[in-house]
N, C-alpha and C positions, 0 to 999 in steps of 0.2 A: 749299916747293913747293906750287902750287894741281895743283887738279886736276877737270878736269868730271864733273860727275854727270846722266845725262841717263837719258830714259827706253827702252826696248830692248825692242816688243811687251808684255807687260802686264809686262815685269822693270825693274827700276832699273840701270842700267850705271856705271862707273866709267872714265874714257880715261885710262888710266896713261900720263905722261910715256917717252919713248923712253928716258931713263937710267934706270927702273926696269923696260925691257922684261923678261918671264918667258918661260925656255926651257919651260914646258911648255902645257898643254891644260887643267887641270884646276887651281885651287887651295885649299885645307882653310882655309875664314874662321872668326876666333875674333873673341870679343866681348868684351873687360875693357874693363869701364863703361863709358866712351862710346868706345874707341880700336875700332878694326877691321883684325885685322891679316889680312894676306893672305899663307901660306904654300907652297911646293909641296907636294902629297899626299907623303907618307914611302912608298914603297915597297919597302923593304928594315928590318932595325931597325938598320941604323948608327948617326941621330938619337937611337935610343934606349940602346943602348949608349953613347954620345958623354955623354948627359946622367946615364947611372949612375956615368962615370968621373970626373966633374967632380964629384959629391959630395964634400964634404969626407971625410977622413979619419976626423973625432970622428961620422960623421952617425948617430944611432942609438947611441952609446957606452953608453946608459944603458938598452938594451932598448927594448921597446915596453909600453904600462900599458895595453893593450887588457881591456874588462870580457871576464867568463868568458861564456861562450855562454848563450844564451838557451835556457830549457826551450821547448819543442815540444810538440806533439800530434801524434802520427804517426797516420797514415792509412792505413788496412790495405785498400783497393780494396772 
């Protein structure tokens, strides 16, 4: 599927095909290398509960090997 890229006052626009019409106003664009996906804004964390429950079972079985915290200088005002 093509799709126009045209210019929209000084912004780049995008005319998305009517079979990928979006029910909303607003959408969260990510960048992996050259793809650009276009998502709805998450406004509740369903999406993200959705995505903790689809972790595997094993995920983390083995702990985390995080280093120990870094010494500081504390700052007394």
């Amino acid at each position: 599927m093509l799709a126009k890229v045209f210019k929209s006052g000084n912004s780049q626009a995008v005319r998305i095909p009517s079979e990928y019409k979006l029910d909303v106003s607003e959408v969260e664009i990510i960048k992996q290398g050259d793809d650009l996906i276009l998502r709805p804004i998450a406004r509740d964390l369903t999406r993200a509960f959705k995505l903790l429950t689809d972790l595997p079972d094993d995920f983390m079985d083995q702990g985390r090997e995080d280093e120990p915290p870094q010494e500081r200088e504390t700052f007394n005002g």
